[in-house]
N, C-alpha and C positions, 0 to 999 in steps of 0.2 A: 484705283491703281492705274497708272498713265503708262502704256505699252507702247510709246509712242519709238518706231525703229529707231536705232541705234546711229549717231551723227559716222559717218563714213573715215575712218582714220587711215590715208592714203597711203602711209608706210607699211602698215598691214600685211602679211603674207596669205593669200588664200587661206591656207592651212592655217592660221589663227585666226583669221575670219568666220569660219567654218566652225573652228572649236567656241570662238565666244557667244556665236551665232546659239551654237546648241547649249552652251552655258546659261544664255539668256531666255531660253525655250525653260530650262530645268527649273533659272531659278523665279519665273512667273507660275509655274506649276505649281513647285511648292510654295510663293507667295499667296495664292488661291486659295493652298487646302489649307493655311494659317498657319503652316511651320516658319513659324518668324524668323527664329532661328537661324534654319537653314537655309532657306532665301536669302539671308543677309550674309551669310560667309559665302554664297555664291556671288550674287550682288558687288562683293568685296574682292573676290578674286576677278571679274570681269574688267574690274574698274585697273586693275592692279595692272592688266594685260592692254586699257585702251582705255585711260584715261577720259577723251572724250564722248565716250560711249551714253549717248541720251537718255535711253531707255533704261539702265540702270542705274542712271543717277535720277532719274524722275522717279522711278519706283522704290528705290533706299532712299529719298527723301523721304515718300508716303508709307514706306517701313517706319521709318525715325517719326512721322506723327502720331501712328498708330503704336507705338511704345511711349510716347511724351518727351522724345528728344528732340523738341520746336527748332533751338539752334542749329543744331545740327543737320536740320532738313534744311532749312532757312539758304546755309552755307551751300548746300547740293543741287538746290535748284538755281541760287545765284549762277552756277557753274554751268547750267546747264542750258538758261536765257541767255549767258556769254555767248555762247556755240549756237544758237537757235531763236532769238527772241520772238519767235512766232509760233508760241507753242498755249493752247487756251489750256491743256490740261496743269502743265508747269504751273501756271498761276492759279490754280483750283487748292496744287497743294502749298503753293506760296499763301495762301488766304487761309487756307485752314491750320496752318502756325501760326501767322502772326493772331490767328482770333484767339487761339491756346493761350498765348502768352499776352493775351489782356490786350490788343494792338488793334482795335478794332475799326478804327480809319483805315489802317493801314489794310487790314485784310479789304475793306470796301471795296480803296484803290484796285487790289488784286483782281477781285472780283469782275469790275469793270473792264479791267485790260481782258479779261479772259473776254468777256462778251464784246469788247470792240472788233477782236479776232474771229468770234465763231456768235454772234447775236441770237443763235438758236439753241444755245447751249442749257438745255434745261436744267443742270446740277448747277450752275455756274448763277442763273436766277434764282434757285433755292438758297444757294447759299449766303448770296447777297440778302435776302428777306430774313435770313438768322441774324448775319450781321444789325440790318436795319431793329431787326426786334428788341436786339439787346441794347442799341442808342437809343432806345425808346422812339420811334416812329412805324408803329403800328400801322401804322392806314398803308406806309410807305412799303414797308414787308409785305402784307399782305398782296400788295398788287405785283410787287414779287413773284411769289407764290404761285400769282392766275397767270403772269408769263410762265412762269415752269411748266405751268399744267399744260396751256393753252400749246408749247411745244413737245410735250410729254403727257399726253391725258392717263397713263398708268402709271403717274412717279409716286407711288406710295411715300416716300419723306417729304411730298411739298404739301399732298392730302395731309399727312397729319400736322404738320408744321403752322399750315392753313387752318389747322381745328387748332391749335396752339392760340394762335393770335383770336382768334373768332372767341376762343374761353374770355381770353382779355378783354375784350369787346363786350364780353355777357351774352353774347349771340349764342345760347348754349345750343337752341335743337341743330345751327347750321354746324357747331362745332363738333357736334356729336357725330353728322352726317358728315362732315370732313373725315373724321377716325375711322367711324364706316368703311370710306368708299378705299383708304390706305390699306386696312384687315381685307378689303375684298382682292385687292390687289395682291399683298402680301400677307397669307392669313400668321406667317410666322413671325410677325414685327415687334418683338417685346415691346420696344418703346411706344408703340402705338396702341395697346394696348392697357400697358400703366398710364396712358395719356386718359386714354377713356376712364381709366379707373378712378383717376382724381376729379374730372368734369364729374362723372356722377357722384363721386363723394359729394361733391360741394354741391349740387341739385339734392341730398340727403335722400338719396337712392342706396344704403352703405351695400347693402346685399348685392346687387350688382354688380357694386366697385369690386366686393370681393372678388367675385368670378373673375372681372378682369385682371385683378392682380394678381389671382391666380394662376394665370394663363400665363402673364408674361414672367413669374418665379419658376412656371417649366423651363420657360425657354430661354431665361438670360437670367437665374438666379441672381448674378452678382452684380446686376445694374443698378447703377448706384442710387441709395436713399428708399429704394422699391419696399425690403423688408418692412420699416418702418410706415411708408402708407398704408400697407399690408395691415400691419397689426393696428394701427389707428382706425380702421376703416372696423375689423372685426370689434374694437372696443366703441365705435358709435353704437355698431349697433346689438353690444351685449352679447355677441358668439362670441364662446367663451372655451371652444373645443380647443384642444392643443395650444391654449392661452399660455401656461408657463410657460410651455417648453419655447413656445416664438418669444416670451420674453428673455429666455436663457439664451437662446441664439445671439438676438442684438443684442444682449449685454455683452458677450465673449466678444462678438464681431468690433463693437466697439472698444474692448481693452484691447484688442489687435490692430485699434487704425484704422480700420475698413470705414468704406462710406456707405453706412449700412441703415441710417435714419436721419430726416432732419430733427432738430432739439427738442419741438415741441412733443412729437409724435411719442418720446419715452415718457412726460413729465408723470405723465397718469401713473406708471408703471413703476413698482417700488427699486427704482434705480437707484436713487440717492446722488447725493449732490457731487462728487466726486467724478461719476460717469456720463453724470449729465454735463458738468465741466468738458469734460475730455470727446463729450460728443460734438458739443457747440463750438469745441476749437476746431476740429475735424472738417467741419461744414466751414467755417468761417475763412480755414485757410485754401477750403477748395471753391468756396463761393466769390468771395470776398476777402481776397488779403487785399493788406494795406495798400496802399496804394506808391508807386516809386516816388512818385514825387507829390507831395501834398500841398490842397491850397494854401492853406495857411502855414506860415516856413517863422510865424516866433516874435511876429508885431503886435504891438501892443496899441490898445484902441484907447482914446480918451473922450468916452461918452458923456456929458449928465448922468444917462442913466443905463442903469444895467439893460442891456438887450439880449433877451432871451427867446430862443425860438424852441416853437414845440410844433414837430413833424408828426405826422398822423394820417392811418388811411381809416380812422374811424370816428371825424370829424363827423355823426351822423345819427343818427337812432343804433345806439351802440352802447354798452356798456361804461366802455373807458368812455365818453360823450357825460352818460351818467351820473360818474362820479366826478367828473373834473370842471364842468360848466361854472360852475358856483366858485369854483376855486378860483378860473381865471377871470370870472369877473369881480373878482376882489382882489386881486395883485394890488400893492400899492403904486400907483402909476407917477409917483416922485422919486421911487425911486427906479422901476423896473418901466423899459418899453416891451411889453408882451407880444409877440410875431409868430400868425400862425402858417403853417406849410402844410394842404391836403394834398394827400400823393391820391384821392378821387374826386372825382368829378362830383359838381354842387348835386345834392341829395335835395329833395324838397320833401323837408320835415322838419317840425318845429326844433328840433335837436343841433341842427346844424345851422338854422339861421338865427338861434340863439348865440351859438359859436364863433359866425362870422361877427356880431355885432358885439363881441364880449373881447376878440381880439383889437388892438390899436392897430397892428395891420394884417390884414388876409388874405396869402396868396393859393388859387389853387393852379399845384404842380403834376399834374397826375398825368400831363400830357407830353411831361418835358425827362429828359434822360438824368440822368441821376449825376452827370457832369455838370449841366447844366443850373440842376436845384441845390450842386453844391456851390457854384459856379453864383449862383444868387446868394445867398445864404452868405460866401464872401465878399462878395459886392454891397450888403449889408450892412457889413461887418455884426454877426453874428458876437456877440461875448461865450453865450453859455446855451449849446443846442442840446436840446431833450427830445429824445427816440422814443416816442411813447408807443412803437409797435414791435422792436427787439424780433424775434423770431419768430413773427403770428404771419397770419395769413395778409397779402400786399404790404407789407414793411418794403424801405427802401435802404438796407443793411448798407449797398454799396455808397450812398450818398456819403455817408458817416467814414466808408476806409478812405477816403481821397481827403478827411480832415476839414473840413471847409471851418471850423468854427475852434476855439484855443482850448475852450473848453466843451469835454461830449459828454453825455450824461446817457443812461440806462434808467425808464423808471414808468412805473404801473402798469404797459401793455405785457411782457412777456414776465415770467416770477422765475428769473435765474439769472445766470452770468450773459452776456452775449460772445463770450471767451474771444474777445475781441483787442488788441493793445490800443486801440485807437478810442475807444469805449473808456476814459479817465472813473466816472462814480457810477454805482448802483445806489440808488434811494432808497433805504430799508431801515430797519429800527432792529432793537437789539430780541426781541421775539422773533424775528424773522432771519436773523444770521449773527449765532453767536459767535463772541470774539474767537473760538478755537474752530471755526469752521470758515475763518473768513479766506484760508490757502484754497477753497473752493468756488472763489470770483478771483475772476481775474483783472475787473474793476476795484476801487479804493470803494467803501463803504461809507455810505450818509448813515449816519443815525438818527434818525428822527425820536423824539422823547416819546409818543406815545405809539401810534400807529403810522407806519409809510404812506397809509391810502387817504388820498382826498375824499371827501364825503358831500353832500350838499344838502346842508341845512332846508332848503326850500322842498325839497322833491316833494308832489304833490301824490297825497293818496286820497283815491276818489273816494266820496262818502257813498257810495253804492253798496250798501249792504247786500250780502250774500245771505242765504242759506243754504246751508250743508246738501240739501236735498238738489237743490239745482247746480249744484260743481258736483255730482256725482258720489255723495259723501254720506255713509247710515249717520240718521242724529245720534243716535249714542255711543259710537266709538271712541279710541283715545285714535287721535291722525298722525302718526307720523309721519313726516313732510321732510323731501328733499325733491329742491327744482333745479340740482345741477344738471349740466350736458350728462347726458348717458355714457359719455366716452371716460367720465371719471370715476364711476360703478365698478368695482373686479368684482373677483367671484369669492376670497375673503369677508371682503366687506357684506356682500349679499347674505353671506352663511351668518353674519349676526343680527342683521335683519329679521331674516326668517326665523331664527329660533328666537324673536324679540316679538313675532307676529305669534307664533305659538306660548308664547307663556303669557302675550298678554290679552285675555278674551273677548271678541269683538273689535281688537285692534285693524287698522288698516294704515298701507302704507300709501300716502301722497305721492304721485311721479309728474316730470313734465311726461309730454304724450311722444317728444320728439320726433320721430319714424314710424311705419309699421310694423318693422323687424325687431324695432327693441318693444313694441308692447307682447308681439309676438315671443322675443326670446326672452325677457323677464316672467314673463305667464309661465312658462315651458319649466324655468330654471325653480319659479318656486312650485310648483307640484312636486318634481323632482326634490326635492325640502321639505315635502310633505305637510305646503301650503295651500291654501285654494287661490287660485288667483283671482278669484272679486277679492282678495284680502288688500291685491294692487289696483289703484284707483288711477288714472291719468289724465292728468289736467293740459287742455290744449293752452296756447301760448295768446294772449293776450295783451292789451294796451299797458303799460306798467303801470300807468295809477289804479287800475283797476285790477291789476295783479296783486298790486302790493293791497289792497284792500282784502283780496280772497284769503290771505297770510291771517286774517285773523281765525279762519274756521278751523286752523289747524292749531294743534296743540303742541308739540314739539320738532324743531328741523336736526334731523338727525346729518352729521357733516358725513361727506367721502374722505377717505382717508390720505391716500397720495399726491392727492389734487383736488387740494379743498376749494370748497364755498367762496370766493373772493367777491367780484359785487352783490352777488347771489344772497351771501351771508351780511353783507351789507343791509342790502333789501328785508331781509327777513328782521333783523334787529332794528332797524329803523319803523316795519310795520308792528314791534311789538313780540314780536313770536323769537322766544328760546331759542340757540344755535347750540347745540352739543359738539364738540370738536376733539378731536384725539391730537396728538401734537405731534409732526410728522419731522423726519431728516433734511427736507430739503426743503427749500425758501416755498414751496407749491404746496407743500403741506403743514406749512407754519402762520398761513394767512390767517386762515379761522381766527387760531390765539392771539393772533396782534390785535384780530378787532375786537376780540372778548376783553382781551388786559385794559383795552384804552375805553372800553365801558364798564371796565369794574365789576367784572362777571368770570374772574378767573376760573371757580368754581366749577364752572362750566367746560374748563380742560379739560379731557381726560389723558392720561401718560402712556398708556396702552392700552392694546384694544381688548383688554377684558374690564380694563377699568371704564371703556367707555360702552360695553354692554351694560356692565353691571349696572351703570351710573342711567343707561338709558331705559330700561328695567326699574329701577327706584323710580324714576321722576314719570314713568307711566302710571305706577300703582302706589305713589302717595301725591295726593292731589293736593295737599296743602302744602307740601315742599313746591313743587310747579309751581301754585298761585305764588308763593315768596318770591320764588324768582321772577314770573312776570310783572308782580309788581316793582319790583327793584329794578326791571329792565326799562318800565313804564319813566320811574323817576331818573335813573343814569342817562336817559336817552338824551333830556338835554340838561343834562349836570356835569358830564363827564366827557372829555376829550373826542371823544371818537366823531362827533354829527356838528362840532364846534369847529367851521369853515372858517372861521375868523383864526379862530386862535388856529386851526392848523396852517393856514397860508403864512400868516407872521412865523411859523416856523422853518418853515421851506423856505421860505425867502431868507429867514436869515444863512440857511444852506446855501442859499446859491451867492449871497455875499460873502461867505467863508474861502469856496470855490473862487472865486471873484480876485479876491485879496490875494490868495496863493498865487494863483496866475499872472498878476498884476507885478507882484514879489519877486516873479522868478523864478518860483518854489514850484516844484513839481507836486504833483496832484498824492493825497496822504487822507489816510480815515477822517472821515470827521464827526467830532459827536456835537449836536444840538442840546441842549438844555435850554429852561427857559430864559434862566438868570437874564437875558437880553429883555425880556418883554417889561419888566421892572419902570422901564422908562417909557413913560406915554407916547404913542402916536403926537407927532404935530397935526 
């Protein structure tokens, strides 16, 4: 708030000088103690009385941003540089409107006038380093920052702001000790506290995290998106205390509008597709809405060949990398020019320099602002851009609202809508979003014929024979085996587990090892089940061909429910080993099925979750059903749709020719179903 005295209005009578004088005392007071309210009908009567009164039009400026009326501030401080242009705080709150309202030059500009007038102005270099953060110039923020401090070594928001950029960086222990040295500062700083809480999620510290987000739901409950890290963090690592009831919260908070999670953080959690809609619009309009004026305004490109770009920050030793390598080096290059965009910096590992040399061209953007990569991407001329990270972790959402490409696609990193208008298709098949569910995307729907997911026929599995005895495994148990993240475990699911560990004798259950807290709180939870926990086994994490080789000493992969098995269950049916899958509400829990139906293992659904104990039950204690299916699994793997790279890419592509046509047409973006009937005619 800027107190700065009041411009002198020479017609004035003492006796109204005096009263606005103490008007102006009352209503900074109550500005203070947060009666918005009341400050502002003071505020409003002072102005009422002396028009060119400074101080209360700087300060109902900085009312009207702390409410989100931008313009309105906008308007009160133009008034107020009329009568004074030598005011550094004016333009502290002229920058922190125009960055509200997406202006973020403009706030820069701001920024700089404040500091040409007052060069010491510590908040004035904070603020500029937000600015710089969000055009993507990090190095440049950051030095930012070290001027704020270097004029303020106690500014608690520039220390945490400073651990902000330093996470980006990866510099985690300095980013840690940035948030440190903010809490020592200000031990009451929510935001710096949920700050800390996510660096240590992502270092898979989750117990920790929790404390911190603990700490800051004391003290600023309603900070937006907190809830949700909250409960994410608890479902890494298996605390499972007051689990409904945090799910009942964010669900209510999100039928009310609140920003109370981002999308990912509920998929685990039996929200269902509907809520997960209405959450990812939530974010998307508070993250990333459209943009006012977009790159691309309705031109039409006259290519040879289709140009399609596929954006990604997990061009790397990565899952999506996993399944899609083999895909894109099999595009048809007569008729598709394939373009890739890393929003990270080159990885040195086989996965990503497979990557660069399978794309026709490779740009990495990870250092450039999200104007800029759309800014390229139309300098391209982009036909058909594929968001392959949707709402995961380093997605670059905003590149996609500013339009850069005619056509935008949604498809295999995130498994939902991106509740986005800008977002034209989601990639999916008819297992994965039936026709009466499709009012819950707010993209057009691909239907692909068998499975959505690219697979690649080549993935090598190491001949390294294991034995049971050395992955921590009794030779004569039945194993059931699941290697999802821990974050997709609830406490449901676990209760059929464990009554699947007691009926079946000598059984054990396969885990990854993930954290210490979930071997710790899975051990706890099955006792409490009336388990032993050597019944749980935990497998530390591994080279994947020597992963997928260990898949053979297990006997059945039992799926999670909400958030199922996606490369995971990929992996598992490619090494050979059974996936049991229940068939869940929303596109997250519908994966399992699409990859069983496109390998001819329906059987292997189950429709609910007694059907799918029961069913996992039977195939522990008859061993010649199990061996049927493993043999049938043995023969579908390369008979049937799902691990057939070829025939899946000739199908997507002809998806992205459909898209292509329409667009070319004039026709706006409309469901589209794939069949094969096109494959009929040979390759030239």
């Amino acid at each position: 708030m800027n107190e700065t005295p009041r411009h002198r209005n020479e017609d004035a009578s003492p006796q109204t000088t005096v009263s606005v004088s103490a008007l102006f005392t009352q209503a900074v007071a109550r500005h203070q103690a947060g009666a918005l309210g009341d400050a502002e009908i003071l505020y409003q009567q002072i102005l009422g009385t002396d028009e060119r009164h400074v101080g209360a039009l700087n300060n109902l400026a900085a009312l009207h941003v702390q409410k989100g009326r931008f313009q309105e501030a906008i308007l009160l401080i133009g008034k107020s540089l009329e009568i004074n242009p030598n005011q550094p705080h004016a333009y502290i709150n002229l920058g922190a409107a125009q960055e509200n309202l997406k202006r973020p030059s403009e706030a820069l500009s701001s920024y700089d006038r404040a500091l040409a007038l007052k060069p010491d102005f510590a908040e004035a270099h904070n603020n500029r380093g937000n600015v710089l953060q969000d055009l993507g110039h990090p190095d440049e923020a950051l030095a930012s920052y070290d001027r704020a401090l270097a004029f303020n070594p106690r500014f608690a928001k520039a220390h945490n702001n400073r651990g902000n950029v330093l996470k980006r960086f990866e510099r985690f222990n300095e980013a840690l000790a940035s948030y440190d040295r903010a809490l020592a500062m200000q031990p009451d700083y929510a935001e710096a506290h949920n700050n800390r809480g996510n660096l240590l999620e992502e270092l898979k510290r989750p117990d920790e995290a929790l404390i911190c987000y603990a700490k800051a739901m004391t003290l600023k409950p309603d900070l937006p998106y907190l809830a949700g890290f909250w409960l994410h963090s608890k479902m890494r690592a298996c605390n499972w205390k007051d689990l409904d009831t945090a799910c009942l919260n964010i669900a209510q908070a999100i039928d009310s509008g609140e920003k109370t999670s981002v999308p990912f953080s509920i998929l685990a959690t039996p929200s269902g597709p509907e809520r997960q809609q209405r959450c990812a619009r939530i974010f998307v309009q508070d993250k990333y809405p459209p943009a006012a004026v977009r790159l691309w305004q309705g031109e039409h490109y006259g290519h040879e060949r289709v140009r399609i770009g596929y954006f990604s920050a997990d061009f790397r030793e990565h899952p999506v990398s996993h399944l899609l390598a083999r895909f894109i080096e099999m595009h048809d290059r007569k008729k598709f020019e394939v373009i890739g965009f890393s929003f990270r910096p080159s990885a040195d590992d086989a996965w990503r320099q497979r990557l660069e040399k399978a794309f026709d061209r490779f740009f990495e953007v990870g250092n450039r602002t999200d104007r800029e990569i759309a800014a390229l991407a139309r300098e391209l001329e982009i036909d058909i851009a594929i968001d392959l990270g949707g709402h995961t972790k380093d997605a670059r959402t905003g590149v996609f609202s500013l339009r850069p490409a005619p056509v935008q696609v949604n498809y295999l990193g995130y498994p939902g809508t991106m509740g986005a208008d800008y977002i034209d298709y989601l990639i999916a098949d008819h297992t994965l979003i039936p026709q009466e569910q499709r009012r819950y995307y707010d993209e057009k729907i691909v239907y692909l014929p068998h499975s959505y997911q690219a697979n690649d026929s080549t993935k090598m599995i190491s001949d390294r024979s294991f034995c049971r005895a050395e992955l921590g495994l009794p030779d004569d148990a039945f194993v059931y085996c699941c290697f999802n993240n821990s974050y997709k475990i609830t406490p449901d699911l676990f209760d059929i587990w464990m009554r699947l560990l007691r009926a079946v004798p000598g059984s054990v259950l396969w885990l990854l090892e993930g954290n210490e807290a979930v071997v710790q709180n899975l051990r706890l939870e099955a006792e409490k089940r009336d388990v032993s926990p050597h019944q749980l086994v935990f497998a530390p994490r591994m080279e994947l061909a020597d992963h997928l080789a260990r898949h053979r000493q297990a006997d059945l992969f039992l799926d999670t429910l909400y958030y199922n098995a996606h490369t995971t269950a990929s992996d598992a049916l490619w090494a050979g080993l059974p996936v049991l899958t229940c068939l869940g509400d929303s596109f997250a829990g519908r994966v399992a099925a699409s990859l069983l139906n496109a390998i001819g293992l329906s059987e292997l659904i189950a429709h609910s979750h007694e059907e799918y104990e029961a069913l996992a039950l039977e195939l522990a204690t008859q061993s010649d059903r199990l061996a049927t299916l493993r043999r049938k699994l043995a023969t579908n793997r390369t008979t049937q749709p799902l691990f057939d790279t070829a025939r899946f890419t000739r199908c997507i592509e002809e998806a992205y020719l459909k898209m292509h046509e329409r667009y070319q047409s004039g026709a706006s973006p409309d469901h589209i179903i794939v069949d094969e009937g096109f494959r009929q005619m040979p390759r030239s």
